[in-house]
C-alpha positions as CSV (number, residue, x, y, z in Angstrom):
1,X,89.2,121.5,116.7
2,X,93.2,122.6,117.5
3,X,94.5,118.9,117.2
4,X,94.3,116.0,115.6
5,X,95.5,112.6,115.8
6,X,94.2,112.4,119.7
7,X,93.7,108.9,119.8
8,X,96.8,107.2,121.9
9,X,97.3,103.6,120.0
10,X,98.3,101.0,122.4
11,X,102.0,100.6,123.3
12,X,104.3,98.6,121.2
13,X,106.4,97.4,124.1
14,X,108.7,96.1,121.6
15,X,109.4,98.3,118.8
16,X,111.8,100.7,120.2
17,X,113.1,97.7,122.1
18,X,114.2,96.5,118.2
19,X,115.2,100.2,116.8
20,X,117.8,101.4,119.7
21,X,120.8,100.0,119.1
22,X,122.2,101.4,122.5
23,X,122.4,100.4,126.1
24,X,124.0,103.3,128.0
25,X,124.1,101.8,131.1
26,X,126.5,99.6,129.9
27,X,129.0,101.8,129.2
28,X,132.2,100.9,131.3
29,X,132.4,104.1,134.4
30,X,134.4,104.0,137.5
31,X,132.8,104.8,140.6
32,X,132.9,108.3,141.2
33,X,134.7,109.1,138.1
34,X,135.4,108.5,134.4
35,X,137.9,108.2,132.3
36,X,139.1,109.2,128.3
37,X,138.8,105.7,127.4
38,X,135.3,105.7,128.7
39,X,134.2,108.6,127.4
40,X,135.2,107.6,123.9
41,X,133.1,104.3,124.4
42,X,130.4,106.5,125.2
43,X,131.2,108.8,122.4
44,X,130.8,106.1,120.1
45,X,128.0,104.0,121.1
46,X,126.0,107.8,120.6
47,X,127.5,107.8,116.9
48,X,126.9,104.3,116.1
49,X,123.3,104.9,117.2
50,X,122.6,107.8,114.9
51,X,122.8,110.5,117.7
52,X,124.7,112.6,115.6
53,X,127.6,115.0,116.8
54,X,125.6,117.7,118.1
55,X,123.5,115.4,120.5
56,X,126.4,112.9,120.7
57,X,128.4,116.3,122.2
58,X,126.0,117.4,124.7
59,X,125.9,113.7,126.6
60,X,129.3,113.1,126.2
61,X,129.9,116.5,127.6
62,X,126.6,115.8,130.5
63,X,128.4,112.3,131.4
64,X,131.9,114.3,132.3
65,X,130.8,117.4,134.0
66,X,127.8,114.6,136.4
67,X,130.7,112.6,137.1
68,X,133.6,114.9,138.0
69,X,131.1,117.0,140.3
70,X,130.6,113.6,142.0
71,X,126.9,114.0,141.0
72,X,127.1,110.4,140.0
73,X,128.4,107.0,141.3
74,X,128.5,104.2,138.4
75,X,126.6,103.4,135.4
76,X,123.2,103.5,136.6
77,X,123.9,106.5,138.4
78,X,125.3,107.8,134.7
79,X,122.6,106.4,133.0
80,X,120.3,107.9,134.7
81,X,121.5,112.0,134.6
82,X,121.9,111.1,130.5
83,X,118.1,109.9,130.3
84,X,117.4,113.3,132.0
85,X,119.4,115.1,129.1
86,X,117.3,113.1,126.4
87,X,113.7,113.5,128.1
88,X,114.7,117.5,127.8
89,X,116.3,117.2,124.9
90,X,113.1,115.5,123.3
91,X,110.7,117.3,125.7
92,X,109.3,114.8,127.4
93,X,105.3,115.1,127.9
94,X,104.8,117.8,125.6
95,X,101.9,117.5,122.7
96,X,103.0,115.9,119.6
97,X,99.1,115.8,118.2
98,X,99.0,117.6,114.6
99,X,97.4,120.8,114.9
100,X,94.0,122.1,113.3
101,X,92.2,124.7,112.2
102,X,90.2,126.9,114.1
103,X,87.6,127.3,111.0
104,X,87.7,125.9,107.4
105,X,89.7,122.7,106.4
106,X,92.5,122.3,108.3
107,X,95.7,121.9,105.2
108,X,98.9,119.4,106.0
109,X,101.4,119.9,103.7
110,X,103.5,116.5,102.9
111,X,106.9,116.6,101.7
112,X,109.9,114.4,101.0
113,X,112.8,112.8,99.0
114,X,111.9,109.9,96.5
115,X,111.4,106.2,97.9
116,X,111.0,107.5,101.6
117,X,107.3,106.1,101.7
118,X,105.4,109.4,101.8
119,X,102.7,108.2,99.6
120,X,102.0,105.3,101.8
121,X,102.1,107.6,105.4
122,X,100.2,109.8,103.2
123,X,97.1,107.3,103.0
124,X,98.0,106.1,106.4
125,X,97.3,109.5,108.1
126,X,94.2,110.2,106.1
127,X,93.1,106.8,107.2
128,X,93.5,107.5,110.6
129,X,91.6,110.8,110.1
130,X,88.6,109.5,108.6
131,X,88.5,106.9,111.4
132,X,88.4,109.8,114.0
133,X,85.2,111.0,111.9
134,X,86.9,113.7,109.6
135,X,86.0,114.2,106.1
136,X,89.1,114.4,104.1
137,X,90.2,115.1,100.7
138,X,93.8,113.5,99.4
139,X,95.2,115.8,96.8
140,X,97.8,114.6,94.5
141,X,100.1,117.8,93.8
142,X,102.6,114.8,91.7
143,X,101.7,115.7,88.5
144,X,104.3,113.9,86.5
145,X,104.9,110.2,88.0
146,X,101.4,108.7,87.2
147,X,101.7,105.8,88.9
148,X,102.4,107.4,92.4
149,X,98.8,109.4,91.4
150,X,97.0,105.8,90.7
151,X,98.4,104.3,94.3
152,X,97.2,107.3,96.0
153,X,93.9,107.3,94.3
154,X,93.1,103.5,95.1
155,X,94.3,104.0,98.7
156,X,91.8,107.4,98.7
157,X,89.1,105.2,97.0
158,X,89.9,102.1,99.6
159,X,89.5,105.0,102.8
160,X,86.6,107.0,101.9
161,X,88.6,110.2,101.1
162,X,87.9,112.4,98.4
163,X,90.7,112.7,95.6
164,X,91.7,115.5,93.4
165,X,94.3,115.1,90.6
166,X,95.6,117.8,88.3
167,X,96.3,117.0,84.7
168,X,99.7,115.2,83.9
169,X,102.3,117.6,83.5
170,X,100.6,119.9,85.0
171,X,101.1,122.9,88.0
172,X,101.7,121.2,91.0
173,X,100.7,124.9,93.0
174,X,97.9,124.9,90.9
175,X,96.3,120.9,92.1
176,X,97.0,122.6,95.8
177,X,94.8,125.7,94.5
178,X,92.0,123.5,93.1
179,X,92.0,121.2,96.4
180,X,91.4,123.7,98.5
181,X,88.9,125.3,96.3
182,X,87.0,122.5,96.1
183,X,87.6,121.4,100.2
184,X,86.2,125.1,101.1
185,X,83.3,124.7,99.6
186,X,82.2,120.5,100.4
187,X,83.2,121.7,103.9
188,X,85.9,118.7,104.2
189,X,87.6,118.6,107.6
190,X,91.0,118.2,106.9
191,X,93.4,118.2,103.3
192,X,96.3,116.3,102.9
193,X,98.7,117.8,100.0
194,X,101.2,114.9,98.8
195,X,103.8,116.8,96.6
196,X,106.3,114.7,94.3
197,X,109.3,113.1,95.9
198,X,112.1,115.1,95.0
199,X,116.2,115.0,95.8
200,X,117.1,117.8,98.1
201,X,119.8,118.6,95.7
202,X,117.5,119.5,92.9
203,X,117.0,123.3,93.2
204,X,114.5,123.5,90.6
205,X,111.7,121.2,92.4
206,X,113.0,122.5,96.0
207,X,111.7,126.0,94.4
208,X,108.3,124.3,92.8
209,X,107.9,123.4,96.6
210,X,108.7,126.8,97.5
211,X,105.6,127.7,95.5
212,X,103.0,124.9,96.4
213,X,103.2,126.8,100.0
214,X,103.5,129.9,99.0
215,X,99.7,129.4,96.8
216,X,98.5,127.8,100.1
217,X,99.1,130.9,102.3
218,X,97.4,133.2,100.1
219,X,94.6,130.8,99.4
220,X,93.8,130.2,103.4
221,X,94.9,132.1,106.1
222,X,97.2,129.9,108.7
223,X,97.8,127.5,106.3
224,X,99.2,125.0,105.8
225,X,98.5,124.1,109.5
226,X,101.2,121.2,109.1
227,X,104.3,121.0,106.8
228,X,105.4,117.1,107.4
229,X,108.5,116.1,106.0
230,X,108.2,112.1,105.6
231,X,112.2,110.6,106.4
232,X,113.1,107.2,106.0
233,X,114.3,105.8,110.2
234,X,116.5,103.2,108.3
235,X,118.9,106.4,106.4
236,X,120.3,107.8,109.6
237,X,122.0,111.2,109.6
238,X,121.2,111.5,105.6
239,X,117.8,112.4,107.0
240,X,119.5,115.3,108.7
241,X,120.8,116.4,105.3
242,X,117.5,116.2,104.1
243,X,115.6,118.5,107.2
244,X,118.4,120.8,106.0
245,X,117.6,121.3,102.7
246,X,113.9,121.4,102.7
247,X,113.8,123.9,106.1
248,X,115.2,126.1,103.7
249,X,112.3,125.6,101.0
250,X,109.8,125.5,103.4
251,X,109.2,126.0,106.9
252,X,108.5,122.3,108.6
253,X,106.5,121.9,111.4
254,X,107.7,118.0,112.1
255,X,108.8,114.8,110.9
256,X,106.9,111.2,109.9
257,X,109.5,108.8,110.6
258,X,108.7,105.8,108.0
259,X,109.8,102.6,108.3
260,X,110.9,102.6,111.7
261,X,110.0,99.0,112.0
262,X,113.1,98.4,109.8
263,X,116.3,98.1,110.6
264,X,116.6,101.7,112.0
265,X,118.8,102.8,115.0
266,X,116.9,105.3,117.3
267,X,119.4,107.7,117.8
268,X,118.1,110.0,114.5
269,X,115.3,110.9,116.5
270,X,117.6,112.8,119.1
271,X,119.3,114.2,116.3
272,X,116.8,115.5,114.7
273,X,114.8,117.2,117.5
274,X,118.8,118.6,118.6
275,X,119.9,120.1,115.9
276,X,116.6,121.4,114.5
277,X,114.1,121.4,117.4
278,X,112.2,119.9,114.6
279,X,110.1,116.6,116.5
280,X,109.3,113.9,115.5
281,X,105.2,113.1,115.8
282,X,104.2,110.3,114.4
283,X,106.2,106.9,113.2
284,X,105.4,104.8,110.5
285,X,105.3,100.4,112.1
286,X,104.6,98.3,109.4
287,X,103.1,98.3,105.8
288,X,99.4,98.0,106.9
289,X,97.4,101.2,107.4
290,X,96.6,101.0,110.8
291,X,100.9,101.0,111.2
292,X,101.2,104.9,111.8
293,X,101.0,105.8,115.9
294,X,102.1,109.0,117.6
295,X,105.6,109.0,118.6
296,X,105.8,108.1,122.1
297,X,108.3,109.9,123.6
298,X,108.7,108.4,127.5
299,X,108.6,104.9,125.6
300,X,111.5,105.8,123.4
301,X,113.3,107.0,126.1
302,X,112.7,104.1,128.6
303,X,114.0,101.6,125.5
304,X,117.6,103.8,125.4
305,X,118.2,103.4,128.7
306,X,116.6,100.1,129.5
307,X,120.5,98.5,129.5
């Protein structure tokens, strides 16, 4: 195996339809030209969408230098050259499946702030896994808010996953250890870590993190093969904030946008993948465990500039 999560769900048409709160082929340019107040309209629509400045920047900048150099004449024109600086921004076609293991059980590494629904993609991804044929094991590296542990163990129990708790109070590093202990040798597929939900401000549990990963590298070489921070789509650039402070705890490989059938402006996605070249790969649509697909890159783009 090198990836997982291959299957390609059928298109929700409509979902980024209902998350991007943009249209930039309405914004008001002058054939053959543009304007400050037009740029500014521009600049703002990008903000109000959750772009963020970086990304927000770039287009701005993309729209001005396309249409000075008479590259483009009016809005679809416009539109057009900034759906080209998205598609490369987001890359456009490349692989966003979750990587595996060449040998042994392949390790993904969950991590998040409190309330962000990590628990619930949690179960959501090892569902999907087990319907692909994979034997998993759910561990739950919480080991102080008990009722997270029980609603992880029912959804492990509802799946067919193996579940491993530590004792409350207990090493977090130390559940990781044992899970991976015990995966080895059942010769499950695939674990899936789901540390506590912690504040990126708290220094101490940023640094119990810290630890969790460390104990996984030593205990199996290349892992873990995924380090998935679960965000929240409806917080907008506090999610930035948040890839900030846990890149610096651990090293992410991407994001599981939750909730992104809320009320969630698609813009974050840009933002994200612009200022961290950190991507998105899988979004969380609804509160049912089939509701986790593969972010879908061409249809997010199509829904920003659909006007």
């Amino acid at each position: 195996m090198d990836r997982l999560f291959k299957k390609k769900p059928e298109k929700k048409k409509g979902l980024w339809k209902r998350v991007v709160d943009l249209a930039l082929t309405d914004v008001r340019v002058v054939a053959g030209g543009i304007d400050g107040e037009s740029l500014e309209a521009l600049e703002e629509r990008l903000l109000a969408a959750d772009f963020g400045v970086p990304a927000t920047m770039r287009l701005t900048d993309k729209a001005e230098e396309t249409l000075r150099r008479g590259k483009a004449r009016g809005a679809d024109a416009l539109g057009a050259a900034l759906r080209g600086e998205v598609a490369e921004i987001l890359g456009v076609g490349n692989r966003r499946e979750l990587a595996a293991a060449t040998s042994g059980p392949t390790v993904y590494l969950m991590v998040g702030v409190n309330g962000v629904g990590k628990t619930t993609s949690v179960a959501k991804i090892a569902h999907h896994l087990v319907q692909e044929g994979n034997s998993v094991m759910v561990a739950a590296a919480d080991t102080f808010r008990a009722g997270a542990v029980a609603q992880l163990e029912m959804w492990a129990g509802r799946i067919g996953a193996d579940f491993l708790r530590g004792q409350q109070g207990g090493d977090p590093a130390a559940v990781a250890f044992d899970a991976l202990e015990a995966a080895q040798a059942r010769g499950t597929d695939v674990v899936l870590i789901d540390t506590a939900g912690r504040l990126h401000t708290n220094r101490g549990l940023m640094e119990e993190l810290t630890k969790i990963d460390r104990v996984i590298r030593r205990r199996i070489e290349g892992a873990p093969h995924e380090t998935l921070i679960v965000l929240d789509a409806t917080v907008g650039q506090n999610a930035v904030r948040q890839v900030e402070a846990f890149s610096k705890a651990v090293e992410l490989s991407g994001i599981v946008l939750a909730k992104m059938d809320s009320s969630a402006r698609g813009g974050i996605v840009v933002a994200l993948q612009e200022e961290f070249d950190l991507p998105v790969k899988l979004v969380g649509t609804g509160e049912g465990l089939e509701d986790l697909e593969s972010f879908d890159v061409d249809g997010f783009v199509d829904a920003v500039f659909s006007g």
